[in-house]
VEXDREN-2710 file (C-alpha; in Angstrom, 1 decimal):
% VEXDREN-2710
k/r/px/py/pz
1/UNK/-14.8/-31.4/-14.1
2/UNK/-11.4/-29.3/-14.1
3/UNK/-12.6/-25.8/-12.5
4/UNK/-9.8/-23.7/-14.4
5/UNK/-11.1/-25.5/-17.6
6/UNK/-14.8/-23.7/-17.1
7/UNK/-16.1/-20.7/-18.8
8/UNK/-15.7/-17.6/-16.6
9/UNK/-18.0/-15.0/-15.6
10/UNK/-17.9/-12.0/-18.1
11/UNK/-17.2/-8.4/-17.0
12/UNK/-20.6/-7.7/-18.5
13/UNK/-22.2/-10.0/-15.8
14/UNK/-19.8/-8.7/-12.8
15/UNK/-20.9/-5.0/-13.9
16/UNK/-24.1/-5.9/-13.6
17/UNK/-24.0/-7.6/-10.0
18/UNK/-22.7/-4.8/-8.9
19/UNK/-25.1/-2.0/-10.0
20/UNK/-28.1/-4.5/-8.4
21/UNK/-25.6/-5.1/-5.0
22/UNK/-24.5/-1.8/-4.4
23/UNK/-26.7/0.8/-6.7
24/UNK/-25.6/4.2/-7.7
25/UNK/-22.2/4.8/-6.3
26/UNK/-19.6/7.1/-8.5
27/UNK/-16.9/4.3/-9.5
28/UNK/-17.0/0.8/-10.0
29/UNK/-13.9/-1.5/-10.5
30/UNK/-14.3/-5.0/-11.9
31/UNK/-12.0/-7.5/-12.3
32/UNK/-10.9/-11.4/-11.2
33/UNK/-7.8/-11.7/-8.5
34/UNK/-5.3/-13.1/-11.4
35/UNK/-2.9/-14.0/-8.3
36/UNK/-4.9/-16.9/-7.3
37/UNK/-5.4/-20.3/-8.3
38/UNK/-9.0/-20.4/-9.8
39/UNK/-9.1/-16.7/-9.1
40/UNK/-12.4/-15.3/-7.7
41/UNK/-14.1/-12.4/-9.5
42/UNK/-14.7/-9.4/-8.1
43/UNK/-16.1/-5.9/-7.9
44/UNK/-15.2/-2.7/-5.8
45/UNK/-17.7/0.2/-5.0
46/UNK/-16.4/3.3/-4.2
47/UNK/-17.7/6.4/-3.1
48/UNK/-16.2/9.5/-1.1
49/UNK/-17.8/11.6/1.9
50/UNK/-17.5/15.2/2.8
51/UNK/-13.4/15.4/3.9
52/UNK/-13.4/14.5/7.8
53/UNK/-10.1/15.2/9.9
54/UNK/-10.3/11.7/11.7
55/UNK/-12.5/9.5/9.6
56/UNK/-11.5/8.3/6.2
57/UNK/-13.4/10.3/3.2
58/UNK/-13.3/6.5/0.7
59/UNK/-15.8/4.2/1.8
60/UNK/-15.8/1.4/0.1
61/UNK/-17.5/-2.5/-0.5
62/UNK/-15.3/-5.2/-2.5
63/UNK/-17.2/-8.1/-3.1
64/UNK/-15.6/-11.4/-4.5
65/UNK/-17.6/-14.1/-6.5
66/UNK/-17.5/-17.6/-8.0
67/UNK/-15.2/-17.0/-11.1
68/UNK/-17.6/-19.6/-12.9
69/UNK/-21.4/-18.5/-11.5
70/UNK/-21.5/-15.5/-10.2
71/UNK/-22.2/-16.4/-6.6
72/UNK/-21.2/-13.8/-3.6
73/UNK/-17.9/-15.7/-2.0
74/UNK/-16.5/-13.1/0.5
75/UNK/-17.8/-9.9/1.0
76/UNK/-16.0/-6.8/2.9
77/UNK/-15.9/-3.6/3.3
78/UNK/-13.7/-0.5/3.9
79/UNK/-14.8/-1.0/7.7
80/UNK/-13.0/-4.4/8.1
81/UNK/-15.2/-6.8/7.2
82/UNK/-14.2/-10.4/6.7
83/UNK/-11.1/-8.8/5.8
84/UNK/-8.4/-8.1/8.5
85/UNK/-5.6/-7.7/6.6
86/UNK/-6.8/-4.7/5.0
87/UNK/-7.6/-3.1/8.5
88/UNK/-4.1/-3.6/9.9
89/UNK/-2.9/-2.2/7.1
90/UNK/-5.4/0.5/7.4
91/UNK/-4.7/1.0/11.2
92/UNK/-0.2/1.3/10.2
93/UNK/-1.2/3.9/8.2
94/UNK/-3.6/6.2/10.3
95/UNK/-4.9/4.2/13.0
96/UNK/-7.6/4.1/12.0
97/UNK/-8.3/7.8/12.1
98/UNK/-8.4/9.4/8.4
99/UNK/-5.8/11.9/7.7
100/UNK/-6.1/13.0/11.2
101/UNK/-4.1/10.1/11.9
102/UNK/-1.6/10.0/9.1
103/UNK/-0.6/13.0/10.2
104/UNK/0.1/11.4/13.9
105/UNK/1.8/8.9/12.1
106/UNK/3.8/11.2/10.2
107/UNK/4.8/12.8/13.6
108/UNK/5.6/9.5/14.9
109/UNK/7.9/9.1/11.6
110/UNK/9.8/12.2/12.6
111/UNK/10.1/11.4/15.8
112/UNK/12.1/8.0/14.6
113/UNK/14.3/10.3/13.2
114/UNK/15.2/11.6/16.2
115/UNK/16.0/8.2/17.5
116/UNK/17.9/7.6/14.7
117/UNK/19.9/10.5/14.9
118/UNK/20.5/9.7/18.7
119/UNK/21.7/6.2/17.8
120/UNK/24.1/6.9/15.9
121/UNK/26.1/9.3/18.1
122/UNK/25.4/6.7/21.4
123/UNK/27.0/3.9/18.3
124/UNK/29.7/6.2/16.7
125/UNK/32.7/4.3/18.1
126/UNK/30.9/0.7/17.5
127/UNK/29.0/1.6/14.1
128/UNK/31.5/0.6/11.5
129/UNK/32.9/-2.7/13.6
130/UNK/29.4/-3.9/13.9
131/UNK/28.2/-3.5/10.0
132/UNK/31.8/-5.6/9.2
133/UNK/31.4/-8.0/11.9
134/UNK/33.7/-7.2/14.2
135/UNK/32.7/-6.8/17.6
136/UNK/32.3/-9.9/19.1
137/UNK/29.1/-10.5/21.1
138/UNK/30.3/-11.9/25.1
139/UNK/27.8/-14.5/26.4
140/UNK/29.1/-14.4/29.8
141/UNK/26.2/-13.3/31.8
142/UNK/23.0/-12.0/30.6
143/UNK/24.2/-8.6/31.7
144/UNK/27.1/-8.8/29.1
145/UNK/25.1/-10.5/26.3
146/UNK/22.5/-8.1/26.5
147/UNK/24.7/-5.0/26.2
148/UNK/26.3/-7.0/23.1
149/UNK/23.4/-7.6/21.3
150/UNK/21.1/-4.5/22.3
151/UNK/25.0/-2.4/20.7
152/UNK/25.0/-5.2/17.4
153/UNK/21.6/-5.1/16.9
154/UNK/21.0/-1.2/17.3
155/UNK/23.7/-0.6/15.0
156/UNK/22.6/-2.8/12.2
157/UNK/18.7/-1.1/12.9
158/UNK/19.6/2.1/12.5
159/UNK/19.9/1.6/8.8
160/UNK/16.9/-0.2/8.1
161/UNK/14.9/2.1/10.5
162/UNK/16.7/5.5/8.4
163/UNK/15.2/3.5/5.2
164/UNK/11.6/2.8/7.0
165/UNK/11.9/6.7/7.8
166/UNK/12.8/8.2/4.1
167/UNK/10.6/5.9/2.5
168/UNK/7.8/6.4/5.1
169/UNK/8.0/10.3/5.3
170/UNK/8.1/11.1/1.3
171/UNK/5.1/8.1/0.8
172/UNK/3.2/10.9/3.1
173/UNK/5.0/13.7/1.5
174/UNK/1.4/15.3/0.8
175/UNK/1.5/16.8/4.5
176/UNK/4.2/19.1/3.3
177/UNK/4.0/20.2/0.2
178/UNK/0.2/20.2/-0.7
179/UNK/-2.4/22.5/0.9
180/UNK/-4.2/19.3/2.5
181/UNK/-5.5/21.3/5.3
182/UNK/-8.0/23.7/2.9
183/UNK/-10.1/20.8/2.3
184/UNK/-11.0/20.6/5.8
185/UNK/-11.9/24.5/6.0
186/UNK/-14.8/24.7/3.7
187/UNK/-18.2/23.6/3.5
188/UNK/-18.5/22.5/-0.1
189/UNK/-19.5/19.5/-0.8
190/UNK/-20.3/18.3/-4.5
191/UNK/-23.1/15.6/-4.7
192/UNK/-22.2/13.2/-7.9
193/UNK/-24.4/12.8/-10.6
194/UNK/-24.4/9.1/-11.3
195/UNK/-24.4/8.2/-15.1
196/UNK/-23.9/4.5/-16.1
197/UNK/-22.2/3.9/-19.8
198/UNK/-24.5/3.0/-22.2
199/UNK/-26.8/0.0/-22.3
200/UNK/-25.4/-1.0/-25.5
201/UNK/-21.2/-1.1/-24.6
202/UNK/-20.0/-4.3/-23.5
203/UNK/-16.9/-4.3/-21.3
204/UNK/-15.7/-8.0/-22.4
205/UNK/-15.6/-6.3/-26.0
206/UNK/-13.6/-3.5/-24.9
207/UNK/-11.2/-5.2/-23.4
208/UNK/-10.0/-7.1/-26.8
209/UNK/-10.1/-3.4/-28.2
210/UNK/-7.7/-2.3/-25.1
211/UNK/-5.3/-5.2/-25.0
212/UNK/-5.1/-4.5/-29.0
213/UNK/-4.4/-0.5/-28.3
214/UNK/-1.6/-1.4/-25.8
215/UNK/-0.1/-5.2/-26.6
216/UNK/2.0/-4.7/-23.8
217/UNK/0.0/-4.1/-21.0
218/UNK/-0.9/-7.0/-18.5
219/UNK/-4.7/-6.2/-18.1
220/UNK/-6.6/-6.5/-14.8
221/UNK/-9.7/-4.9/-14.4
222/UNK/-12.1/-2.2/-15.8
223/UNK/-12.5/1.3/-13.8
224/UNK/-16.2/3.0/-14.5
225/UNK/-16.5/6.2/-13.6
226/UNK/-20.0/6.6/-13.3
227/UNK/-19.6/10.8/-11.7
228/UNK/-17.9/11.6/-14.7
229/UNK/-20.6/10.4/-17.4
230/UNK/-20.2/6.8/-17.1
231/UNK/-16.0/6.6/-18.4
232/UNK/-14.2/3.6/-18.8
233/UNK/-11.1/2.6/-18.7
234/UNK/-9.3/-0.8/-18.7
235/UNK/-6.4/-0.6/-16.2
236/UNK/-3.6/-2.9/-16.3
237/UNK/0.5/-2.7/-15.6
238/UNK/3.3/-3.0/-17.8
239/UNK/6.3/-4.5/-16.0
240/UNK/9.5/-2.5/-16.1
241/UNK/13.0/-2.8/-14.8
242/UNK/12.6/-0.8/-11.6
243/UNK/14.3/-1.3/-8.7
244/UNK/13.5/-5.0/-9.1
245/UNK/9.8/-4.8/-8.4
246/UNK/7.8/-2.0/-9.8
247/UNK/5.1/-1.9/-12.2
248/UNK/3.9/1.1/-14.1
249/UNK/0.1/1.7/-14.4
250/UNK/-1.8/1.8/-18.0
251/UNK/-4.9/2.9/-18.4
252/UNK/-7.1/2.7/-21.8
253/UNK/-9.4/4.8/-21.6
254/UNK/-13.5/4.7/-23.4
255/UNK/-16.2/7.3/-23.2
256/UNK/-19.5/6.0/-21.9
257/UNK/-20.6/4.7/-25.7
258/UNK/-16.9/2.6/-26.2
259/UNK/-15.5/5.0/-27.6
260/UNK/-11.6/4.8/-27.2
261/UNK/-10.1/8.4/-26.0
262/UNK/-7.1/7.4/-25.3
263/UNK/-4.2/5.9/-23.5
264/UNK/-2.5/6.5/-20.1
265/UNK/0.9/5.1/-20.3
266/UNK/4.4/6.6/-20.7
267/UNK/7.1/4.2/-21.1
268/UNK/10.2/4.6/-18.2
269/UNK/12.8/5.7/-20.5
270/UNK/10.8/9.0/-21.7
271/UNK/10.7/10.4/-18.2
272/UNK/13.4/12.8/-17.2
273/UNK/15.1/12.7/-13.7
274/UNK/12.7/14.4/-12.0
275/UNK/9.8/12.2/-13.1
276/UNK/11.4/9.0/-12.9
277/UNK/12.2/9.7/-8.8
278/UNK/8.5/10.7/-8.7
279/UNK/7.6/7.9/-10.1
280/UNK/9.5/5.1/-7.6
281/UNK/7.1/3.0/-6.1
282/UNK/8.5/3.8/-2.6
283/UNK/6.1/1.3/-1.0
284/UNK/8.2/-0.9/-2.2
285/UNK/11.0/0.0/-0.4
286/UNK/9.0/0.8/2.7
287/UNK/7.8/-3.2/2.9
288/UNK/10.8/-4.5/1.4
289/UNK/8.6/-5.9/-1.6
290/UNK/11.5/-4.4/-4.0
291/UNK/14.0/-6.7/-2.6
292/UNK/11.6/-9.7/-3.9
293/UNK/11.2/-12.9/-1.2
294/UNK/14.5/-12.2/0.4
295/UNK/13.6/-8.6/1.3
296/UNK/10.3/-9.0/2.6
297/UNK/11.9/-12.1/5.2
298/UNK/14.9/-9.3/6.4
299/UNK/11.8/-6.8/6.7
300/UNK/9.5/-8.9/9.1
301/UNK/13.0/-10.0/11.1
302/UNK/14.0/-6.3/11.1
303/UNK/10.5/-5.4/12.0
304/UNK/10.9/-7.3/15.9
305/UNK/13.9/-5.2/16.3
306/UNK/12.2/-2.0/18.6
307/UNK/10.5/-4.7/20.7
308/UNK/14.0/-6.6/20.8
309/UNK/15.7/-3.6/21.8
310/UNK/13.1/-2.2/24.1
311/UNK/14.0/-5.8/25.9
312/UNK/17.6/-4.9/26.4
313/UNK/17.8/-1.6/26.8
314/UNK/15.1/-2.7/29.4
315/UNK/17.4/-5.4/31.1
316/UNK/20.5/-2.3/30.5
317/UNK/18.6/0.2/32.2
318/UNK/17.4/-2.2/35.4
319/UNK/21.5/-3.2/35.7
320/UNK/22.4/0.2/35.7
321/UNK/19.8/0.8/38.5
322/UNK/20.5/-2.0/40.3
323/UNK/24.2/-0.8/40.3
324/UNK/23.5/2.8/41.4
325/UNK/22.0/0.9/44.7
326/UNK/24.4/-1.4/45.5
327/UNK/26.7/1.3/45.8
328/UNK/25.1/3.4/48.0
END
């Protein structure tokens, strides 16, 4: 029998699995991966801890499921499990070390800066003959090649580096302007109350009510906010013209008896300036995602660049050396 051809799972039934799996936790998400061939359902626990310097305050559990029965697939975690990609990115981020370490990271982004900086004054006379091609990379001895391509290839990183830095440094732009640091000076601690919506709503019939509320939206799963009194709200994006690969976020929103309350969308063209910057999906940019298929190839080449250039600067720095001695 064809799988895609197979009644799926409803929301109803992945809401449920849930609650049973992972009992009494303050938001729920619910959805299938649409990405995927025969895409697996899944849901996502989520709860958050007491604010901890160096461990993260989300814990969560996403389990997937058999689109068609139900059945557990792949389970994992906030911690890693079965999941590895999420922990790497996880680790780029903070290492693994809450806020505590996005702030190390942040300092780590300013400390690019000051390579950058540094790079171009060492490339001043070479920048603008390297971006149009014209110094001409000597292969006569490895000495000669390596100073060639450690000056082409600096040149040529300092750009997308300068890019990984601004994009990087206003993604964490939190450390600057927010008062971050008062959450970790005070012993309050709210304890959720957990409220499920009512027995009687069914999500599967709310989510013909939300795709008739906003036509336009592309829906993908239902939030439940079960420490607010059990809210719902059907989240899905709305593709716009943005720097060739952004999607804005729209959220209809029900009261824990289906109720609608509301909608959570406004369209690109009603934000002002300021708005419309805030509004960038600078991620994007930071992983070369808004550049489409080509982008994210340049990004992982670009990406071996420090450990290219640590090679020649290496190989550099050991002629040098090796010079100094022999003319002693």
């Amino acid at each position: 029998m064809n799988e895609p051809s197979r009644k799926r799972v409803s929301y109803d039934s992945i809401f449920s699995i849930a609650k049973k799996d992972v009992p009494n936790m303050p938001y729920y998400v619910c959805g299938f991966e649409e990405s995927y061939k025969n895409s697996p359902a899944f849901y996502s626990a989520v709860t958050h801890d007491a604010p901890k310097l160096f461990l993260g305050s989300m814990q969560y559990k996403v389990n997937y499921l058999s689109p068609y029965t139900g059945e557990l697939m792949l389970p994992t975690n906030s911690k890693g499990k079965n999941n590895a990609i999420d922990w790497i990115m996880w680790f780029h981020y903070s290492f693994a070390f809450g806020e505590g370490g996005e702030l190390f990271v942040v300092l780590l982004d300013l400390a690019l800066l000051v390579s950058i900086i540094t790079g171009f004054i060492f490339y001043r006379k070479y920048f603008f003959k390297a971006l149009t091609f014209r110094v001409k990379i000597k292969f006569t001895n490895w000495r000669i090649a390596s100073s060639g391509l450690h000056r082409v290839i600096g040149t040529w990183a300092l750009l997308f580096n300068l890019l990984i830095f601004l994009s990087g440094l206003y993604i964490q732009r939190k450390f600057f302007v927010e008062k971050w640091w008062d959450k970790y000076t005070t012993a309050e601690h709210h304890h959720d109350k957990i409220s499920y919506p009512l027995s009687s709503v069914s999500l599967d019939s709310l989510k013909t009510i939300a795709i008739a509320k906003a036509p336009y939206m592309h829906f993908l799963s239902f939030g439940i906010d079960c420490a607010n009194g059990g809210a719902i709200s059907a989240v899905g994006t709305k593709q716009e013209s943005i720097f060739q690969a952004y999607d804005n976020i729209v959220a209809v929103n029900f009261d824990s008896a289906g109720r609608y309350t509301g909608t959570d969308y406004t369209p690109w063209k009603n934000y002002n300036a300021s708005a419309k910057f805030n509004d960038i999906n600078f991620s994007a940019f930071h992983t070369g995602w808004a550049f489409g298929t080509a982008g994210k190839i340049i990004w992982c080449i670009m990406g071996f660049t420090p450990a290219f250039l640590s090679i020649t600067g290496f190989m550099l720095w050991w002629k040098k050396k090796a010079r100094k001695k022999y003319n002693k």
